[in-house]
N, CA, C and O atoms as a Tinker XYZ file with bonds, in Angstrom:
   400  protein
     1  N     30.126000    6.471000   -9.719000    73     2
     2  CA    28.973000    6.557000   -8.834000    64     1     3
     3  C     27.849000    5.716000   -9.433000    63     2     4     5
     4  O     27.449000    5.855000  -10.589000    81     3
     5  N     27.270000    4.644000   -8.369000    73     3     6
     6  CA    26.216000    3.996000   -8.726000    64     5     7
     7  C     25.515000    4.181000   -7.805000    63     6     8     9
     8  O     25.864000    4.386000   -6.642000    81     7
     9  N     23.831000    4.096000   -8.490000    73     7    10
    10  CA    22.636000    4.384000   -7.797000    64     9    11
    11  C     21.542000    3.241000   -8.682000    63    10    12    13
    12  O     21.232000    3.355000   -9.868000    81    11
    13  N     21.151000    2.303000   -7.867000    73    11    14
    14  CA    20.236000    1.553000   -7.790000    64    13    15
    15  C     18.992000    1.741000   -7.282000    63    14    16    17
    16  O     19.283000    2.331000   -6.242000    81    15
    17  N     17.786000    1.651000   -7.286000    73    15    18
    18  CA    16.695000    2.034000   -6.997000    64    17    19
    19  C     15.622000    0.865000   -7.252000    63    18    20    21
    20  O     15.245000    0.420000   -8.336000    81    19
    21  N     15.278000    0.530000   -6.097000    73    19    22
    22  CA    14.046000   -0.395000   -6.063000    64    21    23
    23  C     12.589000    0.472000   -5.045000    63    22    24    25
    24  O     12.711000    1.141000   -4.019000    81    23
    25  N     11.413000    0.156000   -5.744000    73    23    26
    26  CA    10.438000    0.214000   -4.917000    64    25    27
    27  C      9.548000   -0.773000   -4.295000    63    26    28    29
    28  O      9.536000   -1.829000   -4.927000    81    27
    29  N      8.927000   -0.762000   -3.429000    73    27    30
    30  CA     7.803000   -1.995000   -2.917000    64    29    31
    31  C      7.708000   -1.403000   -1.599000    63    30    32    33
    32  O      8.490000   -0.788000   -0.875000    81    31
    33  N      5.914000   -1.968000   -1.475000    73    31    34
    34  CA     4.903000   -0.982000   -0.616000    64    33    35
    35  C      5.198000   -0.056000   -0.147000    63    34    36    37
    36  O      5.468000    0.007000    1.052000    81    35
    37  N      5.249000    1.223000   -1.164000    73    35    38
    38  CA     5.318000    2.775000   -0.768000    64    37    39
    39  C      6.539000    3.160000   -0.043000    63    38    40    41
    40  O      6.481000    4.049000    0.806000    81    39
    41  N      7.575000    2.592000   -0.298000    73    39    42
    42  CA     8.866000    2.469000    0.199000    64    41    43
    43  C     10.022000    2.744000   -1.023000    63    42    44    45
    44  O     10.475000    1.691000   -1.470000    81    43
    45  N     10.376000    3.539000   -1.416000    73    43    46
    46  CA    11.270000    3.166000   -2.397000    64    45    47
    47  C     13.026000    3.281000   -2.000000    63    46    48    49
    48  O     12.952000    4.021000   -1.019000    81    47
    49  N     14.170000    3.057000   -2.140000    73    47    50
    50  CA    14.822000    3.057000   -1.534000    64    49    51
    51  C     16.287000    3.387000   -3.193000    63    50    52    53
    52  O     16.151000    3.202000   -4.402000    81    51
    53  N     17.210000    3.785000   -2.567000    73    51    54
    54  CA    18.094000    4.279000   -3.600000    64    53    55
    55  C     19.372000    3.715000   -2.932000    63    54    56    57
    56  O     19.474000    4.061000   -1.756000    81    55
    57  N     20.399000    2.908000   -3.411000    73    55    58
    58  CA    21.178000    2.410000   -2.772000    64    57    59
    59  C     22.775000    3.120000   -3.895000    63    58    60    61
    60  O     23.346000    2.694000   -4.899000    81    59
    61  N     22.965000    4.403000   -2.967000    73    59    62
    62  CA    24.122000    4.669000   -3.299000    64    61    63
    63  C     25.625000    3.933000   -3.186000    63    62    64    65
    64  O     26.076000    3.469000   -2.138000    81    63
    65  N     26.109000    3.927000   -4.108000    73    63    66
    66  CA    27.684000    3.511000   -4.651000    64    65    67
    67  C     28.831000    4.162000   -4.931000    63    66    68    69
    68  O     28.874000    4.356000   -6.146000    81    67
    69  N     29.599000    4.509000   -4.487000    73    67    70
    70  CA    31.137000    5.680000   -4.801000    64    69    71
    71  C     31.081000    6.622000   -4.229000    63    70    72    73
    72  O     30.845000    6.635000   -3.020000    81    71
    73  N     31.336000    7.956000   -5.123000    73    71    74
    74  CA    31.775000    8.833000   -4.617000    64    73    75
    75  C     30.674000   10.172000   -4.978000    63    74    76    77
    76  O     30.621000   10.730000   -6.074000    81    75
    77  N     29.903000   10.490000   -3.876000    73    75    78
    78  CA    29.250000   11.730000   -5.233000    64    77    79
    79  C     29.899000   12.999000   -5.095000    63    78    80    81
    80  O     29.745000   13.735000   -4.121000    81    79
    81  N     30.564000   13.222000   -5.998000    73    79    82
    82  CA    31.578000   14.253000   -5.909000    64    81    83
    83  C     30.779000   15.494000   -7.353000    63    82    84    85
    84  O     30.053000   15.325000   -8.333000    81    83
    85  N     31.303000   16.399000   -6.846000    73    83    86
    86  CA    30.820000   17.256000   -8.382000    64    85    87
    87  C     30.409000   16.348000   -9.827000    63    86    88    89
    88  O     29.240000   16.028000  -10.044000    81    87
    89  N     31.294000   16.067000  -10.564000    73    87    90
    90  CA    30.925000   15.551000  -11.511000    64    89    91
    91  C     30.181000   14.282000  -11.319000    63    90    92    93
    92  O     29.526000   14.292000  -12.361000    81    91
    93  N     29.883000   13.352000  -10.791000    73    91    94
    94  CA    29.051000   12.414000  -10.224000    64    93    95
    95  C     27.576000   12.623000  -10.448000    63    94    96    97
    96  O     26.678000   12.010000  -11.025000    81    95
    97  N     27.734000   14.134000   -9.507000    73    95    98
    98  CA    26.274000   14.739000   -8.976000    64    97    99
    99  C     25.506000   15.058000  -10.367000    63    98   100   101
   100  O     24.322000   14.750000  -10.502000    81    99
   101  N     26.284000   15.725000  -11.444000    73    99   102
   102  CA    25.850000   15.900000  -12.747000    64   101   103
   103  C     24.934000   14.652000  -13.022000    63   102   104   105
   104  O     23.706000   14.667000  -13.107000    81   103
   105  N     25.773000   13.567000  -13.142000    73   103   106
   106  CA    25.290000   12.554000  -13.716000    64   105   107
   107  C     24.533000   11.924000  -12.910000    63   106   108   109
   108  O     23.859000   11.085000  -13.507000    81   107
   109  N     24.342000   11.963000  -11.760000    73   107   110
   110  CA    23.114000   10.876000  -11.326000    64   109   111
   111  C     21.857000   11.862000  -10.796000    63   110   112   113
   112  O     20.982000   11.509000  -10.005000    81   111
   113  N     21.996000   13.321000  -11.491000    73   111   114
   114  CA    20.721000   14.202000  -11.227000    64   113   115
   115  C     19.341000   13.512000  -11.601000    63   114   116   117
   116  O     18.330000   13.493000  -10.898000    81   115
   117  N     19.538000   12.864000  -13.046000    73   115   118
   118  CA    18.143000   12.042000  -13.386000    64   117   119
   119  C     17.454000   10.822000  -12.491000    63   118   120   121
   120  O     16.327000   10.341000  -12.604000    81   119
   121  N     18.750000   10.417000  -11.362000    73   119   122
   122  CA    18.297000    9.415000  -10.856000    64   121   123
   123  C     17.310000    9.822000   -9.585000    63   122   124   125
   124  O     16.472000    9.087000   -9.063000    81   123
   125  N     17.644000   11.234000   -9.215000    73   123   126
   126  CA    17.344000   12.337000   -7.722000    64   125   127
   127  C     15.879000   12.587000   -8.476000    63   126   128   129
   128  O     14.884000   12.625000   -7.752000    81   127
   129  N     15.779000   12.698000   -9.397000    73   127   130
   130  CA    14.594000   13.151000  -10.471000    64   129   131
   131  C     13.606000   11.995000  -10.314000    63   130   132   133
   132  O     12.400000   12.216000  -10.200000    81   131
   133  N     14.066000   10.888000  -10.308000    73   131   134
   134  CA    13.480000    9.978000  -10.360000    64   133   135
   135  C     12.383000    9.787000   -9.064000    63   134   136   137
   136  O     11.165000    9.748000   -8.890000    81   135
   137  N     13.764000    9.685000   -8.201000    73   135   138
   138  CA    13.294000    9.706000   -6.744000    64   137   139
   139  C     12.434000   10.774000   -5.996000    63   138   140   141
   140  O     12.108000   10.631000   -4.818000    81   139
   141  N     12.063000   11.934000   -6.813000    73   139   142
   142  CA    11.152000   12.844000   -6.783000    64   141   143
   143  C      9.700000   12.496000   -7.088000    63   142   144   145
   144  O      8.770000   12.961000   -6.429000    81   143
   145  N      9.574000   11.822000   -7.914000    73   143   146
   146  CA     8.532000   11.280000   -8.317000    64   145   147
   147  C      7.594000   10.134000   -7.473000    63   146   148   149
   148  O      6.449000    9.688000   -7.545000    81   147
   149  N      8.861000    9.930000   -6.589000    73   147   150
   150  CA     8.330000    8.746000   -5.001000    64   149   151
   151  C      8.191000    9.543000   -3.965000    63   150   152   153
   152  O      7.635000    9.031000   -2.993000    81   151
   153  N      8.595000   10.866000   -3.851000    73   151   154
   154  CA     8.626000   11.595000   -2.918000    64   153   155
   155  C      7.520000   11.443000   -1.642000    63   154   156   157
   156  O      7.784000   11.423000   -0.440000    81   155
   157  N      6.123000   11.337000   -2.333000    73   155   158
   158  CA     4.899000   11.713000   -1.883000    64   157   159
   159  C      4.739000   10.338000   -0.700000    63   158   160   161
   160  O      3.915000   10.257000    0.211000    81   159
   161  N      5.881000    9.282000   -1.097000    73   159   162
   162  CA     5.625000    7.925000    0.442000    64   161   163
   163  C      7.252000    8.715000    1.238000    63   162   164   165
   164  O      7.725000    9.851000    1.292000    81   163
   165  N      7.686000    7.218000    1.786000    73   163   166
   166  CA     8.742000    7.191000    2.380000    64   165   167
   167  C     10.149000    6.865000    1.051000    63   166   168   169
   168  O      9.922000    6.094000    0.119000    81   167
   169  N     11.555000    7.601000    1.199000    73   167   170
   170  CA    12.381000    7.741000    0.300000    64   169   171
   171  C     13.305000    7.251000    1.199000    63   170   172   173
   172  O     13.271000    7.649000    2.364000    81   171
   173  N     14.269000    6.308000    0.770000    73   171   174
   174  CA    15.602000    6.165000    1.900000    64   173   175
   175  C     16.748000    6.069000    0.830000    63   174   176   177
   176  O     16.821000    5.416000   -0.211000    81   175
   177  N     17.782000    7.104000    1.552000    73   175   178
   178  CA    18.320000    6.707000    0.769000    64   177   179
   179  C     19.682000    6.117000    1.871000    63   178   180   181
   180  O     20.051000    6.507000    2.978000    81   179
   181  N     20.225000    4.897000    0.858000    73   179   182
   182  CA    20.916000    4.016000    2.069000    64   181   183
   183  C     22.478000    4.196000    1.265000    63   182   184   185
   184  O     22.794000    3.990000    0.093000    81   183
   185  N     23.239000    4.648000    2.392000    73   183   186
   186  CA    24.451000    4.949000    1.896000    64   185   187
   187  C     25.455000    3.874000    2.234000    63   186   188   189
   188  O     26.636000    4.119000    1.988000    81   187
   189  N     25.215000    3.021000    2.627000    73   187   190
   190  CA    26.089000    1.943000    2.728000    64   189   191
   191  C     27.733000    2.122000    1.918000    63   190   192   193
   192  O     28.870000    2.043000    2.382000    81   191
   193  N     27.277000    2.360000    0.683000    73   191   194
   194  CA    28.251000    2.374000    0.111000    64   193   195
   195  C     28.857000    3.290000   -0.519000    63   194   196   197
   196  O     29.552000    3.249000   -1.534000    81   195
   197  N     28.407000    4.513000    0.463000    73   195   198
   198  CA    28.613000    5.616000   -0.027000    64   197   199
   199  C     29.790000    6.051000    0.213000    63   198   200   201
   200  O     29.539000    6.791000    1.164000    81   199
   201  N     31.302000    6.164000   -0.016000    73   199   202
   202  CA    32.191000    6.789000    0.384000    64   201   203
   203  C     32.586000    8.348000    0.309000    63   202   204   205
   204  O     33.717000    8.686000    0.660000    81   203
   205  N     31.566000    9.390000   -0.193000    73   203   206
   206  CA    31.997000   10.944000   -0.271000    64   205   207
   207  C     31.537000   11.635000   -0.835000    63   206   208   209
   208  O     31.621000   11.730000   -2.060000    81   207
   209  N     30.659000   12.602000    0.201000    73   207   210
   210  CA    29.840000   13.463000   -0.496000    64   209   211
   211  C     30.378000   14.585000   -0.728000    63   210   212   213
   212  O     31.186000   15.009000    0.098000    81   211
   213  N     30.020000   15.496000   -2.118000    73   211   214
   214  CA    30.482000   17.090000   -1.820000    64   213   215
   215  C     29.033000   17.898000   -2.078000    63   214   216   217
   216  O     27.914000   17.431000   -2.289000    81   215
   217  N     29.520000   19.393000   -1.972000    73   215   218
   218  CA    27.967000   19.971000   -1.591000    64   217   219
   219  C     27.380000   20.049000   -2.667000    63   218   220   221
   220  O     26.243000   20.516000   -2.607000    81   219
   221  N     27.795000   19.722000   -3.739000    73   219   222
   222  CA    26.846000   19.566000   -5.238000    64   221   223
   223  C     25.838000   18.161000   -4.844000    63   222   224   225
   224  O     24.768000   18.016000   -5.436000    81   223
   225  N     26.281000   17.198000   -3.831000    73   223   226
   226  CA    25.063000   15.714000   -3.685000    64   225   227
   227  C     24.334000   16.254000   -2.388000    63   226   228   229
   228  O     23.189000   15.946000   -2.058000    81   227
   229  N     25.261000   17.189000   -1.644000    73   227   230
   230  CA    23.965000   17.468000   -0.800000    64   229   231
   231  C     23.038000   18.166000   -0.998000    63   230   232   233
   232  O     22.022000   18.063000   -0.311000    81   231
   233  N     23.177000   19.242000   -2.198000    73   231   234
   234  CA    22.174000   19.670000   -2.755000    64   233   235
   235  C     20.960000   19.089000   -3.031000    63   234   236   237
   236  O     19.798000   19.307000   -2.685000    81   235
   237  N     21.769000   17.934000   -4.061000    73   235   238
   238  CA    20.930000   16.650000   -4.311000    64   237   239
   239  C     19.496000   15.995000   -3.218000    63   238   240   241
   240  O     18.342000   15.826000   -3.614000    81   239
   241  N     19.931000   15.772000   -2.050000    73   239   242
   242  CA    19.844000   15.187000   -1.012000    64   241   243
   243  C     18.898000   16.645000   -0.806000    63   242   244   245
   244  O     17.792000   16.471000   -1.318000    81   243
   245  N     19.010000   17.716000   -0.332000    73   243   246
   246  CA    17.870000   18.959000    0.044000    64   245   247
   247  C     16.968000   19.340000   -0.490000    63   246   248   249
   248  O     16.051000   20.065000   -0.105000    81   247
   249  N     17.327000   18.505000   -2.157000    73   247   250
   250  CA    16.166000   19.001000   -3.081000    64   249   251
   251  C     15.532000   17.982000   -2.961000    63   250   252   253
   252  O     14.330000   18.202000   -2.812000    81   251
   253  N     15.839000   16.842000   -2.960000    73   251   254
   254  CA    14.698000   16.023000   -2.647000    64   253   255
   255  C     14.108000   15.805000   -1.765000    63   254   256   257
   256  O     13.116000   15.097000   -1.940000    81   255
   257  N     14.488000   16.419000   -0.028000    73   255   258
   258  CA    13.596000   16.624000    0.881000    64   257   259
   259  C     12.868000   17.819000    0.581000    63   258   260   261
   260  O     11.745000   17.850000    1.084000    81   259
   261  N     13.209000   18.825000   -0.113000    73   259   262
   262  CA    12.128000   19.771000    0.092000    64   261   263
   263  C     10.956000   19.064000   -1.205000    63   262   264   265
   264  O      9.952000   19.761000   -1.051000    81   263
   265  N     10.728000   18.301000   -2.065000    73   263   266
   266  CA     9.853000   17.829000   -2.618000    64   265   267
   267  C      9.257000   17.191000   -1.946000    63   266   268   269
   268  O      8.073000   17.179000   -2.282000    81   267
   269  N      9.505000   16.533000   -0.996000    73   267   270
   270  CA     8.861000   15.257000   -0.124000    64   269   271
   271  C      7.953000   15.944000    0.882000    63   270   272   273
   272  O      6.731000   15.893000    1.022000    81   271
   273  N      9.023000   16.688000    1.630000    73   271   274
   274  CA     7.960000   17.944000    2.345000    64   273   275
   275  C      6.758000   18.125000    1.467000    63   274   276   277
   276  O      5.693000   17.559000    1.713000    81   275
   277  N      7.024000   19.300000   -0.049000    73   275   278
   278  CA     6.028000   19.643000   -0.135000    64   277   279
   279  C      4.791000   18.252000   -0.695000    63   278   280   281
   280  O      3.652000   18.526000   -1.075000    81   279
   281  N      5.118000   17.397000   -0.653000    73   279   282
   282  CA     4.090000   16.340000   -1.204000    64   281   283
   283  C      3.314000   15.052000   -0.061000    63   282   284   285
   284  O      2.564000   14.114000   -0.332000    81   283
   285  N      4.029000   15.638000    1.586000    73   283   286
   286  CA     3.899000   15.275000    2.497000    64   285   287
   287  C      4.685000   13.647000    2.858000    63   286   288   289
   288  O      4.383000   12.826000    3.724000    81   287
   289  N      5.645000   13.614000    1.942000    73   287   290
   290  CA     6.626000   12.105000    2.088000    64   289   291
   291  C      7.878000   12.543000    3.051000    63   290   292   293
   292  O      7.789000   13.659000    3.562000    81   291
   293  N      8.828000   11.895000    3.288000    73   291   294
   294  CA     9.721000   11.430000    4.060000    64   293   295
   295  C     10.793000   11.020000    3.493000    63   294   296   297
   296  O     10.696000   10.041000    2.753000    81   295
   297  N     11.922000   11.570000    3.662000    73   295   298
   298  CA    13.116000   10.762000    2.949000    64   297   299
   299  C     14.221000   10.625000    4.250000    63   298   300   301
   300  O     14.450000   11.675000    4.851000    81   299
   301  N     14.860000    9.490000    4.677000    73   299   302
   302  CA    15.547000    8.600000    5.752000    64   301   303
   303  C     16.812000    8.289000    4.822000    63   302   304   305
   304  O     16.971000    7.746000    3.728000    81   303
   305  N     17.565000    8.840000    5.696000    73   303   306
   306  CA    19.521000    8.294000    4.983000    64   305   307
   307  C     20.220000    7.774000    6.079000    63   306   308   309
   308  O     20.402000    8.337000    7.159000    81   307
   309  N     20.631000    6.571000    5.704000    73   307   310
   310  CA    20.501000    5.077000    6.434000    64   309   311
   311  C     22.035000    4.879000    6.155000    63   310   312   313
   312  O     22.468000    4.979000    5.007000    81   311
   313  N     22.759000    4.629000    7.107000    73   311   314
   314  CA    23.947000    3.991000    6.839000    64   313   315
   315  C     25.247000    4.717000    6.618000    63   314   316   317
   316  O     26.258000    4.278000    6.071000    81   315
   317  N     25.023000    6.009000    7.185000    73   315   318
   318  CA    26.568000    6.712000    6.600000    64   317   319
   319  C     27.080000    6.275000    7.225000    63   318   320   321
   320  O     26.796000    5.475000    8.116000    81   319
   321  N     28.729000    7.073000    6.619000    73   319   322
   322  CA    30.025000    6.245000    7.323000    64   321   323
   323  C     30.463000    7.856000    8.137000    63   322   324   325
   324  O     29.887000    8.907000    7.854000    81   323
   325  N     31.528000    7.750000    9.115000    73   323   326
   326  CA    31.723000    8.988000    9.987000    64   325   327
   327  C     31.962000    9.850000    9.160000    63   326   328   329
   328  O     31.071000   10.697000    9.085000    81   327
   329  N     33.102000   10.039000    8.262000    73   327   330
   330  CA    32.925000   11.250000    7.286000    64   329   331
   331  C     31.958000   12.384000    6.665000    63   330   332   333
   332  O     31.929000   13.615000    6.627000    81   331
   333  N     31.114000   11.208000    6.160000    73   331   334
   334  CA    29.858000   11.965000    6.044000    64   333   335
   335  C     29.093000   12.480000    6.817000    63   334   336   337
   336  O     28.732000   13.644000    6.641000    81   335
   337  N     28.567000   11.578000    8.084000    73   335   338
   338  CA    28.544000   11.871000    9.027000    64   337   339
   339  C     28.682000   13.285000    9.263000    63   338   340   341
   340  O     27.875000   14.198000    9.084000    81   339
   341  N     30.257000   13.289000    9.846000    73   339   342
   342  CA    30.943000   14.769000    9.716000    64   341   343
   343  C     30.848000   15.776000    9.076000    63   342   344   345
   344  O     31.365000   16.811000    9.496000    81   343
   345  N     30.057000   15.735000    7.708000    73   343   346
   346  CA    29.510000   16.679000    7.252000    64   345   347
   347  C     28.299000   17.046000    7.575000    63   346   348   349
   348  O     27.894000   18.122000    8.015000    81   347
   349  N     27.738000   16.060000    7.321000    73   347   350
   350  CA    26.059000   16.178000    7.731000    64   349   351
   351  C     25.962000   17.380000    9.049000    63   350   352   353
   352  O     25.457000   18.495000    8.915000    81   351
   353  N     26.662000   16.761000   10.504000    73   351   354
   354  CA    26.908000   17.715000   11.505000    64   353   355
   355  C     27.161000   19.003000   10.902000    63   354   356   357
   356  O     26.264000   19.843000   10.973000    81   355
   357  N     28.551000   19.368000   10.153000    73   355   358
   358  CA    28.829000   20.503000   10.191000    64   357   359
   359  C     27.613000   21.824000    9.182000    63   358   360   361
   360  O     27.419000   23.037000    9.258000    81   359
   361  N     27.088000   20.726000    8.353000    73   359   362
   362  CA    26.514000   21.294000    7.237000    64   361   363
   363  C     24.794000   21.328000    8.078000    63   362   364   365
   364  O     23.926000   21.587000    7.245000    81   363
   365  N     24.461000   21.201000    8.931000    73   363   366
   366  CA    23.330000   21.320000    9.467000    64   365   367
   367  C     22.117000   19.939000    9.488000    63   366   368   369
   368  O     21.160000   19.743000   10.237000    81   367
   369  N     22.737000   19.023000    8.149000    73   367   370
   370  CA    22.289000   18.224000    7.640000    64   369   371
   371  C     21.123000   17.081000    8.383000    63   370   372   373
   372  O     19.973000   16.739000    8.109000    81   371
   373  N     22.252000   16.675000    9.602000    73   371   374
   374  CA    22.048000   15.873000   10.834000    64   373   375
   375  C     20.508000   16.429000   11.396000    63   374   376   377
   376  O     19.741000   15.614000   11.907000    81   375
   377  N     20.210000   17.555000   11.289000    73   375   378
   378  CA    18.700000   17.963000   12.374000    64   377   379
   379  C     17.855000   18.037000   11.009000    63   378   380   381
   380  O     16.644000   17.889000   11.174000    81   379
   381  N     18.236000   18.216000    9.850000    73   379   382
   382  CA    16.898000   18.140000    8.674000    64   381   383
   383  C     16.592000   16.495000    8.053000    63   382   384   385
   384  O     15.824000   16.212000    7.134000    81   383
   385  N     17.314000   15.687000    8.739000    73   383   386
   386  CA    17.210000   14.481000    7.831000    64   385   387
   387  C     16.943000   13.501000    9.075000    63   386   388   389
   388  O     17.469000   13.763000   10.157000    81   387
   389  N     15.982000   12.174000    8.892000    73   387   390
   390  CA    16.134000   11.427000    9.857000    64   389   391
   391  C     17.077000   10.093000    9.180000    63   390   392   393
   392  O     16.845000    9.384000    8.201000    81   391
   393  N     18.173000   10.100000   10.113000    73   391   394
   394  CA    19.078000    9.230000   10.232000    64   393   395
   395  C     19.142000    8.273000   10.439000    63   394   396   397
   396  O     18.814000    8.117000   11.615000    81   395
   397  N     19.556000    6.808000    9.698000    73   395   398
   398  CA    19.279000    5.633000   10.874000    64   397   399
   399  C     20.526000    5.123000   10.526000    63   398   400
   400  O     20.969000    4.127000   11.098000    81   399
């Protein structure tokens, strides 16, 4: 699992890579940490290349909207593939997140 992260004008953006599967999620917690700290603009995170989430990254993904909430920012997940997708739906995900 790779996670890249660039910012510019109050935009910061996280460009997920692999798989975030349990052990993944361990390891790229510092990067979700990171992205907490941008919370307070707009957060996207763009899954392009995301092939598979499990509920240890969507955790990931809830904790950093509820920081953004409380700091009045926005976080946008851009690019899934249907799978995920398919979770997002089943997991409620789809109506708490804006999608593009």
């Amino acid at each position: 699992m790779n996670i890249t992260i660039e910012t510019a004008n109050g935009t910061t953006t996280a460009h997920l890579e692999g798989r975030l599967d349990t052990p993944a999620s361990a390891e790229v917690t510092p990067y979700f940490e990171q992205l907490q700290e941008h919370a307070d603009g707009v957060v996207i995170l763009d899954c392009t290349d995301l092939s598979y989430i499990a509920s240890s990254g969507l955790r990931l993904f809830l904790a950093l909207r509820k920081v953004a909430n409380s700091k009045g920012g926005k976080v946008i997940v851009k690019n899934i593939n249907d799978s995920i997708r398919q979770v997002f739906m089943m997991t409620g995900f789809l109506n708490m997140f804006e999608i593009q």
